[in-house]
C-alpha atoms as an extended CHARMM CRD file, in Angstrom:
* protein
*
       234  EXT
         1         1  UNK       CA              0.0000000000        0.0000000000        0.0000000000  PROA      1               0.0000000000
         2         2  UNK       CA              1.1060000000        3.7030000000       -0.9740000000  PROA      2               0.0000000000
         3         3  UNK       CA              0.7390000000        6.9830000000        0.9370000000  PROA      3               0.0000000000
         4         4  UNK       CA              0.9640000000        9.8390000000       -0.5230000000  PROA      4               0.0000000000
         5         5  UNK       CA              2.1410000000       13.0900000000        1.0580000000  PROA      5               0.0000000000
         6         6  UNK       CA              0.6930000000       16.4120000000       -0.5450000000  PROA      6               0.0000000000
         7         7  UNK       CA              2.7050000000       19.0750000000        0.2660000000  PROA      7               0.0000000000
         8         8  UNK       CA              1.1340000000       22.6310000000       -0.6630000000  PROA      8               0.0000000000
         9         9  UNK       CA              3.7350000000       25.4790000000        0.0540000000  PROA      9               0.0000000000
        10        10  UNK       CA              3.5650000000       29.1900000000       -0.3490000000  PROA      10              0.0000000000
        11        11  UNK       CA              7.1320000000       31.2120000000        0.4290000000  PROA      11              0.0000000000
        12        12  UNK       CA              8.4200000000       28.9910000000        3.5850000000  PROA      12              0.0000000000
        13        13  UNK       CA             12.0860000000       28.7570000000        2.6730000000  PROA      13              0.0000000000
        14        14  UNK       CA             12.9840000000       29.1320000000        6.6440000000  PROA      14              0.0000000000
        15        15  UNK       CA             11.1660000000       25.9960000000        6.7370000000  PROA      15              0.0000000000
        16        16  UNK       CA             10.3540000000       23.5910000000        3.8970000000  PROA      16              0.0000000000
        17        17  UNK       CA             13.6460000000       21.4350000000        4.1810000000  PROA      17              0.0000000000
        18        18  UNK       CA             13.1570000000       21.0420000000        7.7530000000  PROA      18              0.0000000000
        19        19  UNK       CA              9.7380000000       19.6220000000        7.2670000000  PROA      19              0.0000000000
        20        20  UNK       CA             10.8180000000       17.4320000000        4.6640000000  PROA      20              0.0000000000
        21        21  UNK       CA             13.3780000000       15.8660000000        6.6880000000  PROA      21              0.0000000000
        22        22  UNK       CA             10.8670000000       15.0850000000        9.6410000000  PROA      22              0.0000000000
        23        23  UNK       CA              8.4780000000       13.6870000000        6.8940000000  PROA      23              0.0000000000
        24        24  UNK       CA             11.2200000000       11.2950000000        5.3510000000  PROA      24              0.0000000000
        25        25  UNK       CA             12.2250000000       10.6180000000        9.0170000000  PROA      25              0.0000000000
        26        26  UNK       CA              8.4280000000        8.8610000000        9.9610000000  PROA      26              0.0000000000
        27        27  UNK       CA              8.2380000000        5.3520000000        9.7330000000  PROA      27              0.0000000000
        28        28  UNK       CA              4.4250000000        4.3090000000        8.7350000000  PROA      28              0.0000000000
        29        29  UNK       CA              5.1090000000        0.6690000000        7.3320000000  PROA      29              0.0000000000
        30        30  UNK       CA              3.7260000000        2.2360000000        3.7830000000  PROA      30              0.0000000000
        31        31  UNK       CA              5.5460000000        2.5490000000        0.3410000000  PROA      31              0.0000000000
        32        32  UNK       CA              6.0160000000        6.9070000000        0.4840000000  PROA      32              0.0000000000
        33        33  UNK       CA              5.3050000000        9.4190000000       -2.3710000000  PROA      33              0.0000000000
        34        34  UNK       CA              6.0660000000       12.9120000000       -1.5130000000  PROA      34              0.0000000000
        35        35  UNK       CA              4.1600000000       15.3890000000       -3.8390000000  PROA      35              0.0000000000
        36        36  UNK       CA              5.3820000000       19.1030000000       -3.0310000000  PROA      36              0.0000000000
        37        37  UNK       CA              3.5060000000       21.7490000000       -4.6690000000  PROA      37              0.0000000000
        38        38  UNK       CA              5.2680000000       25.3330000000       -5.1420000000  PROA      38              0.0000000000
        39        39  UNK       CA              2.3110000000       28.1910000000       -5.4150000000  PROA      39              0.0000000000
        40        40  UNK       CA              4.4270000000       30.4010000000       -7.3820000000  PROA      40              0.0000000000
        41        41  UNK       CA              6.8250000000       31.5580000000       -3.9450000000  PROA      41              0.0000000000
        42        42  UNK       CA              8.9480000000       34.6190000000       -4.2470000000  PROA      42              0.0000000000
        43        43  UNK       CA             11.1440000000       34.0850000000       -0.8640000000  PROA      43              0.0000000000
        44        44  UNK       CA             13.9170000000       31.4130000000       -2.4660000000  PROA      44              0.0000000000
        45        45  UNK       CA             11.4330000000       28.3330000000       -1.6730000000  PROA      45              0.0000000000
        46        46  UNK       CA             11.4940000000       27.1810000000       -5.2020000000  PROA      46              0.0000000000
        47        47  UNK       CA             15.2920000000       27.1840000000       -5.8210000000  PROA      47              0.0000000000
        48        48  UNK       CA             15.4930000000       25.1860000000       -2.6490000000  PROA      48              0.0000000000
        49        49  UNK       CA             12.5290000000       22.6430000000       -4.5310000000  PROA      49              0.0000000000
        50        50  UNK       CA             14.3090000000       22.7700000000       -7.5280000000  PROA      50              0.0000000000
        51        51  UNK       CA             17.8830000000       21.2970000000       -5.1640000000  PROA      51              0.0000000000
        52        52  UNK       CA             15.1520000000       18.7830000000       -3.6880000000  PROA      52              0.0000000000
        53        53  UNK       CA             13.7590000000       17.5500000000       -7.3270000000  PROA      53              0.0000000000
        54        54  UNK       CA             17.3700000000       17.1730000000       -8.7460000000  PROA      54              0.0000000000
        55        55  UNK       CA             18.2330000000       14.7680000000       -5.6660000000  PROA      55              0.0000000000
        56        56  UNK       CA             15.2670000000       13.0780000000       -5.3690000000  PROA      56              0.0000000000
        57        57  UNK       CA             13.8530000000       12.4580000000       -8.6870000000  PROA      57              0.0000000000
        58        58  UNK       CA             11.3870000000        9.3820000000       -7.4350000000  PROA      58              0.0000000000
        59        59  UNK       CA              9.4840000000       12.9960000000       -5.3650000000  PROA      59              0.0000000000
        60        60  UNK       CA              6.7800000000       14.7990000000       -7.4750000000  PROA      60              0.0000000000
        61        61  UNK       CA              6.7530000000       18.3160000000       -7.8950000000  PROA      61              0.0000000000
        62        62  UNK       CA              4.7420000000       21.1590000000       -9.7040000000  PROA      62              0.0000000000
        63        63  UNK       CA              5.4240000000       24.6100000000       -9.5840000000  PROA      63              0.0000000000
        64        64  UNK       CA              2.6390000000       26.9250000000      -10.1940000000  PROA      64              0.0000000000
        65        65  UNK       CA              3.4750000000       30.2960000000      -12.3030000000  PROA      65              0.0000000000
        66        66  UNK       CA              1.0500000000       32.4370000000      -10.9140000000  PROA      66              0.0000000000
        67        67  UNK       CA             -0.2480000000       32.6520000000       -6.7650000000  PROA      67              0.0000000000
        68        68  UNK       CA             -3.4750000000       30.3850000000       -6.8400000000  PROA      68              0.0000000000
        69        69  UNK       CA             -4.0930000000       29.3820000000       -3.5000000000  PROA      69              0.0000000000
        70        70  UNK       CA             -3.9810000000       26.7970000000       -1.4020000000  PROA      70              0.0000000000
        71        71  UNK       CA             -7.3250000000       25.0030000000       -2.4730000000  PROA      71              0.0000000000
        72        72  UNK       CA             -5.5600000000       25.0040000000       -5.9120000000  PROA      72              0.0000000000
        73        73  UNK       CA             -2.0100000000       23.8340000000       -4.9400000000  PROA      73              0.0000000000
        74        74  UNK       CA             -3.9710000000       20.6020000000       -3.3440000000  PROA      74              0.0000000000
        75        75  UNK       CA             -5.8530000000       19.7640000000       -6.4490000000  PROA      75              0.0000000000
        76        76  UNK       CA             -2.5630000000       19.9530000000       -8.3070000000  PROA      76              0.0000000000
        77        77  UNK       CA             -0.9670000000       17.2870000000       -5.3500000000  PROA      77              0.0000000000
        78        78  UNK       CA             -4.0440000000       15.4610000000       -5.5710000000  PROA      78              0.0000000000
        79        79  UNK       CA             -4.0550000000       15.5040000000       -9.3950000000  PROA      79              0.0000000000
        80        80  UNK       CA             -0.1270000000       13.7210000000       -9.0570000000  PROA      80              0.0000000000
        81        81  UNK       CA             -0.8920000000       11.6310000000       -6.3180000000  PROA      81              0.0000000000
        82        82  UNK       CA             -0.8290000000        8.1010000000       -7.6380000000  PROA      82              0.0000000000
        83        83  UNK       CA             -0.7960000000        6.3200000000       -3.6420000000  PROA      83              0.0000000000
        84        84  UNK       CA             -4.1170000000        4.5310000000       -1.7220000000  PROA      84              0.0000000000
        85        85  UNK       CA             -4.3560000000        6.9270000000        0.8390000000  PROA      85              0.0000000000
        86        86  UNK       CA             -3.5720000000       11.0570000000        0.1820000000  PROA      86              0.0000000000
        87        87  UNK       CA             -2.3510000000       12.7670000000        3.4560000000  PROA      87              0.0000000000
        88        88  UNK       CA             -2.0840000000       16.5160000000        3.7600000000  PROA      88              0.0000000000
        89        89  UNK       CA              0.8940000000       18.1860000000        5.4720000000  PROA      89              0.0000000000
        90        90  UNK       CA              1.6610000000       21.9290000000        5.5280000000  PROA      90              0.0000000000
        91        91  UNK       CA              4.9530000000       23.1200000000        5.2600000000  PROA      91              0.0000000000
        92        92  UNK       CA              5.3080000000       25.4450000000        7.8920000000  PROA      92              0.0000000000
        93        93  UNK       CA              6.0790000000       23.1910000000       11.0960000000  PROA      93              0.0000000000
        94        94  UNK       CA              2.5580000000       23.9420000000       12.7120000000  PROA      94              0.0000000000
        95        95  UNK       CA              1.7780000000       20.6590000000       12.2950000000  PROA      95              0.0000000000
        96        96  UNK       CA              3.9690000000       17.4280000000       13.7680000000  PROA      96              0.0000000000
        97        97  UNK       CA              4.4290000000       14.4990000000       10.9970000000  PROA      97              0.0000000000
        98        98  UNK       CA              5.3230000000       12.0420000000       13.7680000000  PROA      98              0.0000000000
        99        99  UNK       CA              1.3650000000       12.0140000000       13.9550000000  PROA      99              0.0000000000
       100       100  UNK       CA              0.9820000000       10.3450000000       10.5710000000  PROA      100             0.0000000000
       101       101  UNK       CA              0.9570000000        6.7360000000       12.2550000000  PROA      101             0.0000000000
       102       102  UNK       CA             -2.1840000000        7.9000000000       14.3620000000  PROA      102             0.0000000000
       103       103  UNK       CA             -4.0810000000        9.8470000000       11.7420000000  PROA      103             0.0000000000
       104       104  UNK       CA             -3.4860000000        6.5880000000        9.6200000000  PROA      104             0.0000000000
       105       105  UNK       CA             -4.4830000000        3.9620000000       12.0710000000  PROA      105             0.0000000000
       106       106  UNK       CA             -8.3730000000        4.2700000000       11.4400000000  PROA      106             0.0000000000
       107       107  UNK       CA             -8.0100000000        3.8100000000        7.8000000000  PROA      107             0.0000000000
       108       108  UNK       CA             -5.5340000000        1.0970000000        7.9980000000  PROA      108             0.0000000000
       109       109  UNK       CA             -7.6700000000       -0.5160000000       10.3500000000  PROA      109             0.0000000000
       110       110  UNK       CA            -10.2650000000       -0.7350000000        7.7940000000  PROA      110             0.0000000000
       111       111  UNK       CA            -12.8140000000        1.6410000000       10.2750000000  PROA      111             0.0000000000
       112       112  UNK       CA            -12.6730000000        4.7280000000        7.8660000000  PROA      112             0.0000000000
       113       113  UNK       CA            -12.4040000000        6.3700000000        4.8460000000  PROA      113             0.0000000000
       114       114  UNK       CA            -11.5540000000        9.5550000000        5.9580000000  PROA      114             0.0000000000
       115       115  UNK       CA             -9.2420000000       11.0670000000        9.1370000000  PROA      115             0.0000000000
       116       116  UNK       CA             -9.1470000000       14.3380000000       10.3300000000  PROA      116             0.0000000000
       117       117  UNK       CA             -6.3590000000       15.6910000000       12.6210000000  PROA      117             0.0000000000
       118       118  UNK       CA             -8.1850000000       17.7910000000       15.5350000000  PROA      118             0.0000000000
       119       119  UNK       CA             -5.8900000000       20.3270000000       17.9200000000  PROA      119             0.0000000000
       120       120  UNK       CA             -9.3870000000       20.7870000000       20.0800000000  PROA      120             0.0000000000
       121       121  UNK       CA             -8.9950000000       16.7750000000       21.3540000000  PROA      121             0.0000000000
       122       122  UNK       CA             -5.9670000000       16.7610000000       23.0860000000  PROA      122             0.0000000000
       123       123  UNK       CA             -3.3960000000       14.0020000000       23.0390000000  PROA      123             0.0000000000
       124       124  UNK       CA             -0.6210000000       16.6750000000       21.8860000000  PROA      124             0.0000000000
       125       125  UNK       CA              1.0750000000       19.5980000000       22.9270000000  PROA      125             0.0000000000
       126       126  UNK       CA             -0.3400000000       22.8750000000       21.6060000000  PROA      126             0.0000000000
       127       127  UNK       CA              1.3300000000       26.1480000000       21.7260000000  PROA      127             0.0000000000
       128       128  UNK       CA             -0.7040000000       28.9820000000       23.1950000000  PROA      128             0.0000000000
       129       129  UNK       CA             -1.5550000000       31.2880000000       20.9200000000  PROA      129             0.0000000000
       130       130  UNK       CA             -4.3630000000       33.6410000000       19.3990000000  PROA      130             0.0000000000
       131       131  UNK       CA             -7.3400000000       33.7650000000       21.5210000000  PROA      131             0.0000000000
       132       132  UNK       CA             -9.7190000000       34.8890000000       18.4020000000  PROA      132             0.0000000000
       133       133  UNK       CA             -8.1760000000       32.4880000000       16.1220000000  PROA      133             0.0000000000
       134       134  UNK       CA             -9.5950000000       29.6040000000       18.3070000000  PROA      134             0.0000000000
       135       135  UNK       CA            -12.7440000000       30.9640000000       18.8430000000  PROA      135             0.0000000000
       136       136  UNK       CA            -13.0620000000       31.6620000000       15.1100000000  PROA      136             0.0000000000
       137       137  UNK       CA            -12.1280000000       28.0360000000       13.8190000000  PROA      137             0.0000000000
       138       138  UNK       CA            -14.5370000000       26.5790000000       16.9810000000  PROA      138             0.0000000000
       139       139  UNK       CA            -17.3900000000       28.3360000000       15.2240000000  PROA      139             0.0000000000
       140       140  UNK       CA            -16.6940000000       27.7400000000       11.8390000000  PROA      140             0.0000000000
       141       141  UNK       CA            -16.8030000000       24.2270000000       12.3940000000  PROA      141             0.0000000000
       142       142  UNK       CA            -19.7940000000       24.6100000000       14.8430000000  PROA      142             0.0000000000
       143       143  UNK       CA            -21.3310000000       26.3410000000       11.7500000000  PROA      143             0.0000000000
       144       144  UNK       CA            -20.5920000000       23.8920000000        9.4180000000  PROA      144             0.0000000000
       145       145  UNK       CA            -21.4410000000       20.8230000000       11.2300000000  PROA      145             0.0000000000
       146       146  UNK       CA            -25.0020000000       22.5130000000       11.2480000000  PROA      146             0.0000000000
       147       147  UNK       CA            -25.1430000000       22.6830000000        7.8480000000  PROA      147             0.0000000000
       148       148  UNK       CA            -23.5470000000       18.9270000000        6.9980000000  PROA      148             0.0000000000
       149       149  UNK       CA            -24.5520000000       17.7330000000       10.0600000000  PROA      149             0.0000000000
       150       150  UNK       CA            -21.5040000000       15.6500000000       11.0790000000  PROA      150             0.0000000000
       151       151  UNK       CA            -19.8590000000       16.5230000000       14.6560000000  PROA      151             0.0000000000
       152       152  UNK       CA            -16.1720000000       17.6140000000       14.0170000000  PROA      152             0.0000000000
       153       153  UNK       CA            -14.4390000000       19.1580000000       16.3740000000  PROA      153             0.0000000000
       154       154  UNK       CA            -11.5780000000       20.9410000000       14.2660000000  PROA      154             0.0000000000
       155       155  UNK       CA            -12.8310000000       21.5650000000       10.5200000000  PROA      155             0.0000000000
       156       156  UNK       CA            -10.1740000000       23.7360000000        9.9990000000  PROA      156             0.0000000000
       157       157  UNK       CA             -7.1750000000       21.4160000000       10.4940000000  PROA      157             0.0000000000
       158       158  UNK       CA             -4.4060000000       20.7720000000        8.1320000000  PROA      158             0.0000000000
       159       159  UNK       CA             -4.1390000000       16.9270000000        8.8840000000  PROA      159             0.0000000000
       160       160  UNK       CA             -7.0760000000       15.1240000000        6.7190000000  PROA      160             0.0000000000
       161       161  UNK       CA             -6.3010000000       11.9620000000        5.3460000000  PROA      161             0.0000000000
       162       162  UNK       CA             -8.4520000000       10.4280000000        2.4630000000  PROA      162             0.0000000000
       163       163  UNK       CA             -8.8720000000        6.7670000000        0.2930000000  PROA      163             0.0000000000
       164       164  UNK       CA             -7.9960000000        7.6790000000       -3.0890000000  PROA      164             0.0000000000
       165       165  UNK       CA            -11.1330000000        6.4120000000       -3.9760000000  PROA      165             0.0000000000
       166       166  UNK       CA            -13.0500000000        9.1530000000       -1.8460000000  PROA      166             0.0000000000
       167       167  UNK       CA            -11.1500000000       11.8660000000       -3.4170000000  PROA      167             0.0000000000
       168       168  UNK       CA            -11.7130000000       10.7560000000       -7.2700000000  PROA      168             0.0000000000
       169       169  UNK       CA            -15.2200000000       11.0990000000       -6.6560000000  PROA      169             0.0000000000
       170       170  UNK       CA            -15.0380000000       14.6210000000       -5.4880000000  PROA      170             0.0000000000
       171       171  UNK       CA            -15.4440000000       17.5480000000       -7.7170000000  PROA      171             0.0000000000
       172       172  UNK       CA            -13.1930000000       20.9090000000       -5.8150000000  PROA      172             0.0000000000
       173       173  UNK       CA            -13.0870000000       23.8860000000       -6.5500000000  PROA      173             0.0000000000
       174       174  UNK       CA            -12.1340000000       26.6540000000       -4.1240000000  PROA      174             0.0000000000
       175       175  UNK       CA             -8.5900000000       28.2180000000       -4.7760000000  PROA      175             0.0000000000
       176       176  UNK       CA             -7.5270000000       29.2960000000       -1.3200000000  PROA      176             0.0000000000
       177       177  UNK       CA             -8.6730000000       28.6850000000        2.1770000000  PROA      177             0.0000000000
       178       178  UNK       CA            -12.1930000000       27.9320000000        1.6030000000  PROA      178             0.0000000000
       179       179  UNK       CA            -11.0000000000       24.3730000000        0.0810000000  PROA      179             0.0000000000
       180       180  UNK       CA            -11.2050000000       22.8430000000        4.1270000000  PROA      180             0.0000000000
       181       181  UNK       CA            -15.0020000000       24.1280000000        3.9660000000  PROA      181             0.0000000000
       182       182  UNK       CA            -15.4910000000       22.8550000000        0.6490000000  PROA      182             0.0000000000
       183       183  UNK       CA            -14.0610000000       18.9070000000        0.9240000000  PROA      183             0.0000000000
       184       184  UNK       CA            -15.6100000000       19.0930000000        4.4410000000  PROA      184             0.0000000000
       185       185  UNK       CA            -19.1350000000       19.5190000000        3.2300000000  PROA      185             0.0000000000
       186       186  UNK       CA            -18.7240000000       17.0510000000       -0.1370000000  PROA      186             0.0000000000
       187       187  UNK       CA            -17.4000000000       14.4660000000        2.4300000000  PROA      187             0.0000000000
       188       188  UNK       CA            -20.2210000000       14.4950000000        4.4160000000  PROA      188             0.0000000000
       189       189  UNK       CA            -22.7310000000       14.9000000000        1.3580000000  PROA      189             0.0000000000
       190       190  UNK       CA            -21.2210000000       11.1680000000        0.3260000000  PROA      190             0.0000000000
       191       191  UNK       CA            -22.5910000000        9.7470000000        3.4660000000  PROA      191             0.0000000000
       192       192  UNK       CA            -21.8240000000        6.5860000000        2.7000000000  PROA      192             0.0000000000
       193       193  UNK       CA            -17.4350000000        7.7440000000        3.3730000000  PROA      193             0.0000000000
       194       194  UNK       CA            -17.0190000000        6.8140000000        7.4500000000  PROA      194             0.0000000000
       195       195  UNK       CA            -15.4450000000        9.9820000000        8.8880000000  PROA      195             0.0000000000
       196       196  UNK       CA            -12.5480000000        9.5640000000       12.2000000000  PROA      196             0.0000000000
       197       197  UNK       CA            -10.6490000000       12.3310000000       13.7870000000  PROA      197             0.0000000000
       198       198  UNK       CA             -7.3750000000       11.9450000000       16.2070000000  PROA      198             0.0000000000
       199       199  UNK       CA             -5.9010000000       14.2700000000       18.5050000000  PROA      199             0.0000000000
       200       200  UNK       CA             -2.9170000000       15.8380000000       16.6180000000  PROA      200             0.0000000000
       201       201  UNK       CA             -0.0310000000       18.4280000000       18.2340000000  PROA      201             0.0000000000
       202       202  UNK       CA             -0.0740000000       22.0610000000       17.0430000000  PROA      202             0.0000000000
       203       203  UNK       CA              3.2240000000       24.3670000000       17.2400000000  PROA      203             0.0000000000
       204       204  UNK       CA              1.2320000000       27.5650000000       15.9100000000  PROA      204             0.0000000000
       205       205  UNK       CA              3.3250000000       30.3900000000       14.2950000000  PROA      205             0.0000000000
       206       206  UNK       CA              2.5860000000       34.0220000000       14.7440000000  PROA      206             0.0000000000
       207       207  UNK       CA              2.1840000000       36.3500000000       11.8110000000  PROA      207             0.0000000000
       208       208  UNK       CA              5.8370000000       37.1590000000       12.4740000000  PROA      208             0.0000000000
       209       209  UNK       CA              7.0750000000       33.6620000000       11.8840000000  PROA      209             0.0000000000
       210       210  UNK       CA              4.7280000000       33.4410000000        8.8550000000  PROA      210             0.0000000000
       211       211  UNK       CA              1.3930000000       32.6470000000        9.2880000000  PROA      211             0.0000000000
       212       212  UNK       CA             -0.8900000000       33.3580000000        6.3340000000  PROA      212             0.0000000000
       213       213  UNK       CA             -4.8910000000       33.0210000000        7.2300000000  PROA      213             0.0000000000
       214       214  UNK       CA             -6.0340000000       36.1090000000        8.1740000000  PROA      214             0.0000000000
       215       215  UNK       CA             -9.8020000000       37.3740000000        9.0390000000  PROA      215             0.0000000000
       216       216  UNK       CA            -10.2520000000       37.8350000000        5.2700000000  PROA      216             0.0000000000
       217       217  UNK       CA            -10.0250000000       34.0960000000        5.5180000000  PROA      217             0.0000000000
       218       218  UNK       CA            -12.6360000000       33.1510000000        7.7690000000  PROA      218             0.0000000000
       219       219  UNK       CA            -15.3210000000       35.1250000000        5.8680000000  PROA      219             0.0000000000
       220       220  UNK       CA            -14.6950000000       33.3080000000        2.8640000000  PROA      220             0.0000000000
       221       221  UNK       CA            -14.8080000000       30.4600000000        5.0780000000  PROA      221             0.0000000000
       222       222  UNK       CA            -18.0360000000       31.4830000000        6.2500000000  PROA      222             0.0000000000
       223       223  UNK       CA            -19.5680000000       32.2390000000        2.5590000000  PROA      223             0.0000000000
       224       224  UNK       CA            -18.6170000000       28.8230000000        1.7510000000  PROA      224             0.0000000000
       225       225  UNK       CA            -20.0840000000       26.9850000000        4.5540000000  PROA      225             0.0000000000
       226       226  UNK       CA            -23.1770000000       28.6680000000        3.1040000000  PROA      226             0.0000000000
       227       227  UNK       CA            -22.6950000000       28.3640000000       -0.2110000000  PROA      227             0.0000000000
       228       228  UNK       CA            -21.4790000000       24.6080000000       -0.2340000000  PROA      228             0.0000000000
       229       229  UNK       CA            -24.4820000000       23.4620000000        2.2400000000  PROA      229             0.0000000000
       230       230  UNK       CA            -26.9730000000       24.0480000000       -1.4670000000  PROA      230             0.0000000000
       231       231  UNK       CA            -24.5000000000       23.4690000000       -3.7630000000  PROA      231             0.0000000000
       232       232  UNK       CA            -25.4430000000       20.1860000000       -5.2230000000  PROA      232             0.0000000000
       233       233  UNK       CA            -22.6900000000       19.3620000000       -6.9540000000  PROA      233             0.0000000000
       234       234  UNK       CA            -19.8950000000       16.4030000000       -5.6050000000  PROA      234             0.0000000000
């Protein structure tokens, strides 16, 4: 069986090779394809991809000429992704890749089809950070578990982990942050796909050290929740 790690990255040269190495450095008893997905960075990230695709040419990688988000840099991993089960990571060390053996488990298992990380469960450690952020992503998903009526407790976390077969059957189309509302609410419109979450860690970044989502972010987030709960497409 084949995992395959989507990478999407966005200008996180202080950080990409560092994340790479603790993804190489997991051990999850699976055949490994890394697919690393450049959205058109400016900071040096690509010439350090470019070094990482000359030494590794078995690792997939697309480089996008224009910003388009990260909704579109996933459907450009997913698009390469060839493995049984499709794992998200980020590339800016918020996220800890020595969980990939717990978010797999369920799947593995044979007791899902889908895994979501959640920071909200506990089982990690978590960095203290912004107040507002957490009570914006608890009532997102609040919001959005009203609307697809599934009860997640972190809709908004990197770590989701999908059958290929479950994503070839979905139809995405949000460029940029709205994507987690999006594949959240086509999930759950499958009904038959058997949905698990597991505690994950979370080292959050500040908007010094290069966090991205802003409040711009959870409105669209918020459209989306509404616009994807009559949307009737897959």
């Amino acid at each position: 069986m084949k995992l395959s790690i989507v990478i999407p990255v966005y200008n996180e040269v202080a950080t990409i090779a560092d994340l790479v190495k603790l993804v190489c450095a997991v051990d999850t008893g699976l055949e490994r394809e890394l697919v690393i997905v450049d959205d058109c960075s400016h900071d040096g990230t690509r010439a350090v991809l470019e070094k990482m695709q000359a030494a590794h040419p078995d690792w997939k990688f697309a480089f996008h000429e224009i910003n388009r988000g990260k909704g579109a840099a996933l459907r450009s991993g997913f698009a390469a992704a060839t493995g049984d089960i499709v794992l998200i990571q980020d590339a800016d060390l918020e996220y800890d890749p020595k969980d990939y053996k717990a978010l797999l488990a369920p799947i593995l298992d044979g007791h899902a089809d889908v895994v979501y990380g959640s920071r909200f469960l506990g089982g990690g450690p978590h960095r203290v950070a912004f107040f507002w952020h957490y009570v914006g992503n608890r009532f997102l998903t609040l919001l959005s578990n009203m609307m697809t009526n599934i009860n997640l407790t972190d809709m908004e976390v990197c770590y989701k982990v999908f059958r290929r077969e479950v994503l070839q059957k979905l139809s995405l189309q949000e460029e940029r942050f709205g994507f987690e509302v999006e594949i959240t609410a086509k999930v759950a419109r499958g009904g038959k796909w058997r949905i698990y979450e597991v505690p994950v860690a979370y080292y959050g970044r500040s908007y010094e050290e290069g966090k991205k989502i802003t409040w711009r972010d959870g409105f669209r987030a918020l459209w989306c929740i509404l616009k994807y709960r009559f949307c009737t497409d897959t």
